[in-house]
C-alpha positions as CSV (number, residue, x, y, z in Angstrom):
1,X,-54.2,79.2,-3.8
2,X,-50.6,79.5,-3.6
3,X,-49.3,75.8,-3.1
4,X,-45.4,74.9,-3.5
5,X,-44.9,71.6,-4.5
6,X,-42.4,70.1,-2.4
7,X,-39.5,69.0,-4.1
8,X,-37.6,65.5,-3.2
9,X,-34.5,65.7,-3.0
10,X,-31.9,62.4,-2.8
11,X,-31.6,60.1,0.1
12,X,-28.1,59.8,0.2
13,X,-26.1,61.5,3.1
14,X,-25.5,65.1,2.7
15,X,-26.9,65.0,-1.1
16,X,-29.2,68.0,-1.6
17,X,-29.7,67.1,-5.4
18,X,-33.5,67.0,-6.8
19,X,-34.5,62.9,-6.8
20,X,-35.0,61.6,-10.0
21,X,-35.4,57.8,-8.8
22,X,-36.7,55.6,-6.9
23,X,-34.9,52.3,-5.3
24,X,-36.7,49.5,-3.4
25,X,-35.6,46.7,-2.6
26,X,-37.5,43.2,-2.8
27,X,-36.1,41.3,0.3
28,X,-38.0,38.2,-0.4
29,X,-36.1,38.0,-4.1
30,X,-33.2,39.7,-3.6
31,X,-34.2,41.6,-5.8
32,X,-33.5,45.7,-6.1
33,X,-36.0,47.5,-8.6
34,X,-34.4,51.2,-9.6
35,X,-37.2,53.2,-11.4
36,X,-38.3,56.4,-12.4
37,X,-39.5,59.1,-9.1
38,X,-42.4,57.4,-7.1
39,X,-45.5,59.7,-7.4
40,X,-45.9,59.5,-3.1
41,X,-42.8,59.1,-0.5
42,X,-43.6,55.5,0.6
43,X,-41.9,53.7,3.6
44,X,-38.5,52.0,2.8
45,X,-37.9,53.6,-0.5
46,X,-34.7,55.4,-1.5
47,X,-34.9,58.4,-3.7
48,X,-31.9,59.3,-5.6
49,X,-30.5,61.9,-7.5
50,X,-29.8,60.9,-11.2
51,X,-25.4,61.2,-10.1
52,X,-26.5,58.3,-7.7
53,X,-28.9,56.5,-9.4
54,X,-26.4,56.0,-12.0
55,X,-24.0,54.5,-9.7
56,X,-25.9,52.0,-7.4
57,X,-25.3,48.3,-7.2
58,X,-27.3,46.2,-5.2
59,X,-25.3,44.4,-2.6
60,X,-24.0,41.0,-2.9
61,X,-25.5,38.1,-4.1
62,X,-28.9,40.6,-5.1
63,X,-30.3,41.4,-8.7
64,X,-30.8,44.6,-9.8
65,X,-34.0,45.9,-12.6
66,X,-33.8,49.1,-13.8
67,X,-36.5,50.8,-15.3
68,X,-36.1,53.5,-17.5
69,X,-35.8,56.9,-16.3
70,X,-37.3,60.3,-17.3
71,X,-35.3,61.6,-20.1
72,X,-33.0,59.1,-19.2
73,X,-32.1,56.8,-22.3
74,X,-33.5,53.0,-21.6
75,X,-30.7,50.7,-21.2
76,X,-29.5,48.4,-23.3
77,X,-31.6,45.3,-23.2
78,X,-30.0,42.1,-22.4
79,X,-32.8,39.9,-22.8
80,X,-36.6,39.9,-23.3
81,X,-37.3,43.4,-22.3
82,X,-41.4,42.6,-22.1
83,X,-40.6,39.9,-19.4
84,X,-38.3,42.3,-17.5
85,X,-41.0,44.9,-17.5
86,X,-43.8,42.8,-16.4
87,X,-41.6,41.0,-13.8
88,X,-40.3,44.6,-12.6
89,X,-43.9,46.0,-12.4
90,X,-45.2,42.8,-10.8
91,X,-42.2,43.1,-8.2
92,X,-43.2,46.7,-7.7
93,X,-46.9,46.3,-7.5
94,X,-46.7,43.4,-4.8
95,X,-43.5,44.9,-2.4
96,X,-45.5,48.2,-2.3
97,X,-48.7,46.5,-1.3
98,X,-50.3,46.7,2.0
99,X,-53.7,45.3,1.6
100,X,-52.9,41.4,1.6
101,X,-55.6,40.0,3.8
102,X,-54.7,36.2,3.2
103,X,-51.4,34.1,3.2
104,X,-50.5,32.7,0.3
105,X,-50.7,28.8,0.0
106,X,-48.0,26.3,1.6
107,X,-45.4,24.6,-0.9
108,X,-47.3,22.0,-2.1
109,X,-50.5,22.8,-1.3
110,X,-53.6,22.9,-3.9
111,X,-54.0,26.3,-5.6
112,X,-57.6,27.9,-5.0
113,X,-58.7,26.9,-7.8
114,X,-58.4,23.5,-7.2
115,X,-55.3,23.0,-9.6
116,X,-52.0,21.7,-8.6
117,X,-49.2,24.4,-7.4
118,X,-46.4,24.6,-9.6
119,X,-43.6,26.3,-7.6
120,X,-43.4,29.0,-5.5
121,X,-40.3,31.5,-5.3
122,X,-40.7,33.8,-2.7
123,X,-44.0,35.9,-3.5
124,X,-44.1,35.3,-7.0
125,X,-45.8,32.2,-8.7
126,X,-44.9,30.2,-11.8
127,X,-48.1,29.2,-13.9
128,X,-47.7,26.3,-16.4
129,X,-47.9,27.4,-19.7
130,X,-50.5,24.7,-21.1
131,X,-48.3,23.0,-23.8
């Protein structure tokens, strides 16, 4: 069975390089997440070479994560890396998702569980911490 795999190249303009990386962006945050190559091509996604995954910037006024890359080194950590992970991956997770049946609750609104809502900032919820 003599499959080729078909190899991604970058999304750039007249780039032909092998992608290494995936951008997407978080419109709701303002937020840009750069990671590692996406398993699947998914609608508005960027994949980029590792020449041009190096040099983006997210535009103006936007906050960029970067995961770690494949045989990349990690960057330097300017802060509490397990909360950038988890809030990358949760960014990630939710921006990719397609299956979200019900809106989430107004401002102010009771939670489903019958507890107060504590904030709300763009998709992502804060949860008192119980001290």
């Amino acid at each position: 069975m003599g499959y080729l795999a078909r190899v991604r190249s970058c999304s750039r303009t007249a780039c032909v390089a092998p992608a290494v990386a995936t951008l997407t962006y978080v419109y709701a945050d303002s937020t840009a997440v750069l990671g590692p190559l996406a398993l699947v091509d998914e609608p508005g996604t960027y994949d980029l070479c590792m020449r041009h995954a190096e040099r983006t910037s997210p535009p103006v006024g936007w906050e960029i994560i970067r995961l770690p890359l494949s045989g990349a080194p990690p960057p330097t950590p300017q802060g509490e890396t397990d909360d950038l992970m988890a809030l990358a991956d949760a960014v990630r997770a939710i921006g990719l998702r397609h299956d979200d049946a019900t809106p989430p609750p107004a401002l102010g609104m009771p939670a489903a569980d019958g507890g107060p809502e504590t904030g709300r900032g763009g998709h992502l919820r804060l949860v008192p911490t119980g001290e």
